[in-house]
C-alpha positions in Angstrom: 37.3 -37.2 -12.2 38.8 -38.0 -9.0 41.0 -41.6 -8.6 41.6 -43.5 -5.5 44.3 -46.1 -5.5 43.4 -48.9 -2.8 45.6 -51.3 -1.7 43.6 -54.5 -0.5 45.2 -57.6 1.3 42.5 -60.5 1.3 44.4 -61.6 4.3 43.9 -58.3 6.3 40.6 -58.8 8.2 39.7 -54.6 8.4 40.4 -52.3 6.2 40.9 -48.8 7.8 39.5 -47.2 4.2 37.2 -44.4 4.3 36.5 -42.7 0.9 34.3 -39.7 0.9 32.7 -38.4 -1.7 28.8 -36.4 -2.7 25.7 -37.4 -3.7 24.8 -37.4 -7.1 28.5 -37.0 -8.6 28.0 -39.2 -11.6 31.3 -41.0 -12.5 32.9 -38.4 -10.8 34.8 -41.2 -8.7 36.8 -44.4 -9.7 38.5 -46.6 -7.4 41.3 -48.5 -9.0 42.4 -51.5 -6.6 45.5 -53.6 -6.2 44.4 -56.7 -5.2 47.3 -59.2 -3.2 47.1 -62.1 -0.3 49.8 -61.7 2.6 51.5 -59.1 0.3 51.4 -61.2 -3.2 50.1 -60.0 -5.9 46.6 -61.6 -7.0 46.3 -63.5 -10.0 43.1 -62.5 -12.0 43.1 -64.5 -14.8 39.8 -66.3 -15.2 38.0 -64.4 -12.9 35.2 -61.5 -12.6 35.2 -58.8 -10.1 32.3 -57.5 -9.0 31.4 -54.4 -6.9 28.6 -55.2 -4.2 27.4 -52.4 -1.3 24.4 -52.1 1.1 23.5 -48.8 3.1 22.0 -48.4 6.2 18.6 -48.6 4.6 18.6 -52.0 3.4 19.5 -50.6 0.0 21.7 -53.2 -2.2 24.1 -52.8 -5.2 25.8 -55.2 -7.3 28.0 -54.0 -10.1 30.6 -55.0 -13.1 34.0 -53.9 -12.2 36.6 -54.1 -15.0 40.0 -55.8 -14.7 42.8 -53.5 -16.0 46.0 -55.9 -15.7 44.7 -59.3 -14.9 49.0 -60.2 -14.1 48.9 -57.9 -11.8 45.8 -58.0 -9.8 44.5 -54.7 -11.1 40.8 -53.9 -11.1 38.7 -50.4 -11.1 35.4 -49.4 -10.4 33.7 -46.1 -11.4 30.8 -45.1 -9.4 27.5 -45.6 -10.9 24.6 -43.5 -10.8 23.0 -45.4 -8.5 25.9 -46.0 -6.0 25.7 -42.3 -5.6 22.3 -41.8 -5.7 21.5 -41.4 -1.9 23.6 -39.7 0.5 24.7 -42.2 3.3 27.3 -44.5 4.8 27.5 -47.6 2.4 29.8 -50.6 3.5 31.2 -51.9 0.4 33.3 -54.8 -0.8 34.5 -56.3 -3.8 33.8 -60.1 -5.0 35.9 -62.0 -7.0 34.3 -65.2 -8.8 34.9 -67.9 -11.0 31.7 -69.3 -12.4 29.6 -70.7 -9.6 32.6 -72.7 -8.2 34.4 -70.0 -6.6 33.6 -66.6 -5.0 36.1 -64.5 -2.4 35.3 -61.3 -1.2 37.6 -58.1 0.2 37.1 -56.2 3.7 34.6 -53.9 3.7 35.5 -50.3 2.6 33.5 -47.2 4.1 32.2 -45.2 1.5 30.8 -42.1 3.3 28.1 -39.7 0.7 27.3 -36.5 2.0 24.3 -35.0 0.7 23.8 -32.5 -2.3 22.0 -29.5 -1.1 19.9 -29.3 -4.4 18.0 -32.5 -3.3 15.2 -32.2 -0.7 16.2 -28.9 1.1 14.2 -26.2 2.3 14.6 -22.5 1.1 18.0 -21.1 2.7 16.2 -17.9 3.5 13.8 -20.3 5.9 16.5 -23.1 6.8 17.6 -21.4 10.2 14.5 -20.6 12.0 12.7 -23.4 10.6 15.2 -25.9 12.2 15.2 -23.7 15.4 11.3 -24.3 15.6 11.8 -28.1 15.0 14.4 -28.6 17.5 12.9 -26.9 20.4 9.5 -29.1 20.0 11.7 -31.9 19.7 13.5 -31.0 23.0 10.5 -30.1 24.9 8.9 -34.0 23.6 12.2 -35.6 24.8 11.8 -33.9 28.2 8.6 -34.6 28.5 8.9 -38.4 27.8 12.2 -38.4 30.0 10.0 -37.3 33.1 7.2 -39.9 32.1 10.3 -42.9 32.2 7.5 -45.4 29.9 7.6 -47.5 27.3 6.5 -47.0 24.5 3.4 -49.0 23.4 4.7 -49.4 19.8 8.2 -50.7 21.5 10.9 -49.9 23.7 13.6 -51.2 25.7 13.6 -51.4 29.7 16.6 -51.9 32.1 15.6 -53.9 35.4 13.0 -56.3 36.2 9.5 -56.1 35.1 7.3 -57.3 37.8 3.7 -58.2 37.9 2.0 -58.9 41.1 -1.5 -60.3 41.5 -4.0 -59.7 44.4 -5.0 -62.3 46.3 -6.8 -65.1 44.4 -6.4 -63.4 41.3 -4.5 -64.2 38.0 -2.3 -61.9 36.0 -1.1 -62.6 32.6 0.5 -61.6 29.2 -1.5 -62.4 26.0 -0.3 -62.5 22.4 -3.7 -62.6 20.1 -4.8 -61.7 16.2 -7.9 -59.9 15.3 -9.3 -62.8 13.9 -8.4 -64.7 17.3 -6.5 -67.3 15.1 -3.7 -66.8 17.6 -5.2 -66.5 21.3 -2.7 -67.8 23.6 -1.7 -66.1 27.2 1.0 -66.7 29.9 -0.7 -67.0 33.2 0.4 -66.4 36.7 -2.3 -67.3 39.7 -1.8 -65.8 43.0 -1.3 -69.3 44.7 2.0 -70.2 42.9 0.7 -71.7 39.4 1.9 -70.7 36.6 0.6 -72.1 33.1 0.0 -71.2 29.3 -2.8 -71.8 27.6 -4.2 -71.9 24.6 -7.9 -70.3 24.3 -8.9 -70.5 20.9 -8.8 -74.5 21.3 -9.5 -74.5 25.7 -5.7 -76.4 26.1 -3.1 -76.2 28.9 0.4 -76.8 27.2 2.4 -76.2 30.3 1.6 -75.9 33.8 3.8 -75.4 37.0 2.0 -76.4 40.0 1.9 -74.8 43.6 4.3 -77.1 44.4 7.1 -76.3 42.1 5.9 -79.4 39.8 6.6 -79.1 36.1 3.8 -80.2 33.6 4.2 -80.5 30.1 0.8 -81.4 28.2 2.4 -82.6 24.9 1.0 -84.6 21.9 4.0 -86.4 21.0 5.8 -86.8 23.8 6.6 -90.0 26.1 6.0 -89.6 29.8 8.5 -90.4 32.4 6.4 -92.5 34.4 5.3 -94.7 31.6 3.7 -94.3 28.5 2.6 -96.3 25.3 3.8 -95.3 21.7 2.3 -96.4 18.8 4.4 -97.8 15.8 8.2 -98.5 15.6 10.4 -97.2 18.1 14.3 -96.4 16.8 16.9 -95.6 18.7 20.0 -94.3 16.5 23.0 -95.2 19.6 24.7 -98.5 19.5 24.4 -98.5 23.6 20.5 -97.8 23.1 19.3 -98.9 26.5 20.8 -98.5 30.2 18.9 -100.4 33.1 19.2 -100.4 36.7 19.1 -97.6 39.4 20.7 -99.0 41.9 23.6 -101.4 42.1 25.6 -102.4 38.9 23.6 -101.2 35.4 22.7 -103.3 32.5 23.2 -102.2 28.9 21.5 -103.3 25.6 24.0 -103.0 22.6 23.8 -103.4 19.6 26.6 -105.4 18.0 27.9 -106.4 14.4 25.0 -107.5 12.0 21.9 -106.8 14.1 23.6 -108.9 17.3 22.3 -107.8 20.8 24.4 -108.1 23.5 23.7 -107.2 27.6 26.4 -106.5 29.9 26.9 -105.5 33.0 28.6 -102.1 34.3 32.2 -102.8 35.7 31.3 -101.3 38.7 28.0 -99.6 40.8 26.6 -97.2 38.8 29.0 -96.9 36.8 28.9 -95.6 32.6 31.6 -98.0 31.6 30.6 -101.8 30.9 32.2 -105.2 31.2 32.0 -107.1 27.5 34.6 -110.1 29.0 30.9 -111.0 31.0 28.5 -109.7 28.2 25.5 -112.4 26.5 25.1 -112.3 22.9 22.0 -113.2 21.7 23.1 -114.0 17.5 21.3 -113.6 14.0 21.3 -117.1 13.6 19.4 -117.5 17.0 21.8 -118.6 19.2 23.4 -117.4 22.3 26.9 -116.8 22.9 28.4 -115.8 26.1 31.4 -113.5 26.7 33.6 -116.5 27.5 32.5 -118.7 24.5 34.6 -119.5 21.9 34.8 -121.6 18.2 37.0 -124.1 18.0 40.5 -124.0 18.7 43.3 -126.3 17.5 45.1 -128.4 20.6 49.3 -127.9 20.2 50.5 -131.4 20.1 53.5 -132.3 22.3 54.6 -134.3 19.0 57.7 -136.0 21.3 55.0 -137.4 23.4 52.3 -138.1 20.5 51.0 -136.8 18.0 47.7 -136.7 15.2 46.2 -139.6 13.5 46.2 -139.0 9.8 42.8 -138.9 8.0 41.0 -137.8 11.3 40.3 -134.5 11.9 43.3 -132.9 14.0 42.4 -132.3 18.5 40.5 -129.3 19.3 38.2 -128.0 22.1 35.2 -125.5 22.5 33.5 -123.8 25.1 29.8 -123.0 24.9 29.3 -121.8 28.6 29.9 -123.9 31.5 30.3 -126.8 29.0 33.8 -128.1 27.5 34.3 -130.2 25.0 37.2 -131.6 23.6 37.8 -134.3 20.5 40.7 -135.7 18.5 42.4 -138.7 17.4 45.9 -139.6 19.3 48.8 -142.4 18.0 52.5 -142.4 19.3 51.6 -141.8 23.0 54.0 -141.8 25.8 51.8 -142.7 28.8 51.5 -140.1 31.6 53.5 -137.7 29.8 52.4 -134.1 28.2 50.3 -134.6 25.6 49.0 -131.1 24.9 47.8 -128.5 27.3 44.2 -127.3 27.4 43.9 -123.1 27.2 43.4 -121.1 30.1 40.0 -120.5 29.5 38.6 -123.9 28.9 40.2 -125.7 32.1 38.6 -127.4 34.3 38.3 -126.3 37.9 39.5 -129.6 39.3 41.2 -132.5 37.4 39.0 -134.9 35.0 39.4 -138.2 34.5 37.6 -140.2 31.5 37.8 -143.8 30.4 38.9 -143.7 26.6 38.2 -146.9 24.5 41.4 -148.0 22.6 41.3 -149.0 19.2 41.2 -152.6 18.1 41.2 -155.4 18.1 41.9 -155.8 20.8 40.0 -153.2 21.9 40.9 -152.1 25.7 41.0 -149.0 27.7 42.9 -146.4 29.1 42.9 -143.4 31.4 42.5 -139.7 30.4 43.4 -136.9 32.1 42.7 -133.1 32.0 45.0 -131.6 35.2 43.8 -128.2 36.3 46.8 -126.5 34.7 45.5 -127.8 31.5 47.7 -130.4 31.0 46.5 -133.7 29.1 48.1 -136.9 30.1 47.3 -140.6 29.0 47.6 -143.8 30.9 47.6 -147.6 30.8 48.6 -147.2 26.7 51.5 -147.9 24.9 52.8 -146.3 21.9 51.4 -148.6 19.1 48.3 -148.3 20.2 45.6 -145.6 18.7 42.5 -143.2 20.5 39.5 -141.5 19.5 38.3 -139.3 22.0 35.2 -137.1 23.0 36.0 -135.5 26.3 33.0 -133.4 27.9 33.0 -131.5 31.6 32.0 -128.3 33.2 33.9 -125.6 34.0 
């Protein structure tokens, strides 16, 4: 019995392997492999090998190959009957597997199985002129067909175009139909431009291009362009599910955090790239909140100038659009100096003056003011005296 030693890197894409051997030469050939990975040896332990090979045929085999030295990444393979069993080119492999968890397989090997003259041959006596007879019928067919330059009707392959060219106000066509005329559909071209395919076991249209070059497509479940209706829910999986405007600046609907919807504007014309600092949030809670909005935000008391009254609730301000507001409690003031400043966002475009009651008795008045820079000063007050404030303006 013959013995080829392989040499099989799992890292080595091809192997250049070709093992030759005859049909029907029952373990008459073992391969023994050394298995490695970038030139180390391979590690069996645990695993099964398995030899697996298809022919050109369709033929399939999957055997058991048996580990010699599991250390040493040495497996062999004898040859079943059945891996020899037809003569042809088989490209085979070996699988290594662990269970169901792992599986690698080897390069193919090309095992090459020239035919045993005991099976299937004529009569040696009759061999030569026999195969003479055969070959010159099959020359004089290929000749013949070569000077015909068809296709075949049972298939073929053509280079070039195929071109079909109707008469004047007629159609021409290619049809794909059953027997039973379950399948009766046909690809139509008319003489006056049209092209459509139809569907004549139901009498449908499902596309049609027009004499004009316009493209029809006569679908069941499909929106049109121009308008259509849908019935039921319509989902749409992108956070930026809707774009509108064709001309000028676009609009998009997103969806925010929490189911929030927000539309904003495109930071420039026709542009794919959107402006949130300007975007309107319409809430979960059912409010609406503009870009520029915010909660409110804790005033920085100038404590040299004044500072919070205890037990009140410490100065803050909010904007809810156009509308500031600003509230606190004020004791220790320095009149018309820096009280606390007013952020950038939530000053006023020119400066705002309120009356603010003083706190009594006496009870008297004095001046507030909100400068432009955001600057908060206080006058006609002296420092004993306390204020409780609710400042409102537009900005």
């Amino acid at each position: 019995m013959r013995n080829e030693v392989i040499v099989i890197d799992l890292a080595d894409p091809i192997c250049t392997k070709t093992i030759r051997s005859r049909q029907n030469d029952k373990n008459g050939l073992k391969l023994t492999v050394h298995l490695k990975e970038n030139g180390k040896i391979v590690v069996l332990n645990g695993y099964a090998v398995k030899y697996e090979a298809i022919n050109q045929r369709g033929r399939f085999i999957r055997d058991d190959a048996k580990i010699v030295d599991a250390g040493k990444g040495i497996f062999e393979y004898t040859l079943s009957s059945e891996a020899v069993s037809i003569p042809a080119e088989w490209l085979a492999y070996f699988v290594i597997e662990k269970s169901n968890t792992e599986r690698t397989s080897t390069p193919d090997i090309r095992i090459v199985l020239r035919r045993d003259v005991k099976e299937g041959n004529i009569k040696i006596e009759n061999y030569i002129s026999e195969f003479d007879k055969l070959k010159k019928q099959i020359d004089a067919l290929q000749q013949a067909v070569d000077k015909m330059d068809v296709v075949k009707r049972s298939g073929g392959m053509m280079t070039g175009y195929l071109t079909m060219r109707p008469t004047l106000g007629s159609n021409i066509g290619v049809g794909f139909n059953s027997e039973d005329k379950v399948l009766d559909i046909g690809l139509v071209g008319v003489s006056d431009g049209q092209l459509y395919l139809k569907d004549w076991k139901n009498n449908k249209v499902l596309f049609e291009k027009s004499p004009t070059g316009v493209f029809h497509v006569f679908a069941d479940n499909l929106l049109k362009k121009a308008g259509d209706i849908i019935n039921g829910l319509l989902e749409c999986k992108s956070d930026n599910a809707i774009v509108l405007g064709s001309r000028s600046y676009k609009t998009v609907f997103h969806k925010g955090a929490q189911g929030e919807l927000i539309f904003a504007p495109s930071t420039k014309e026709q542009g794919d790239t959107w402006d949130w600092s300007k975007g309107v949030t319409f809430r979960t809670d059912g409010t609406i909140k503009q870009a520029t909005d915010t909660g409110w935000v804790q005033m920085s008391i100038n404590t040299v100038n004044a500072s919070n009254v205890e037990g009140r609730q410490v100065t803050r301000a909010k904007r809810n659009g156009d509308q500031v507001s600003v509230i606190g409690s004020l004791k220790n003031i320095k009149e018309g100096e820096v009280v606390f400043n007013i952020p950038t966002a939530l000053r006023p475009a020119q400066q705002i003056t309120d009356v603010v009651i003083i706190a009594g008795p006496p009870y008297s008045i004095c001046e507030f003011n909100i400068e432009t820079g955001g600057n908060v000063r206080i006058y006609n007050i002296t420092t004993d005296k306390i204020i409780h404030f609710s400042i409102n303006y537009l900005v």
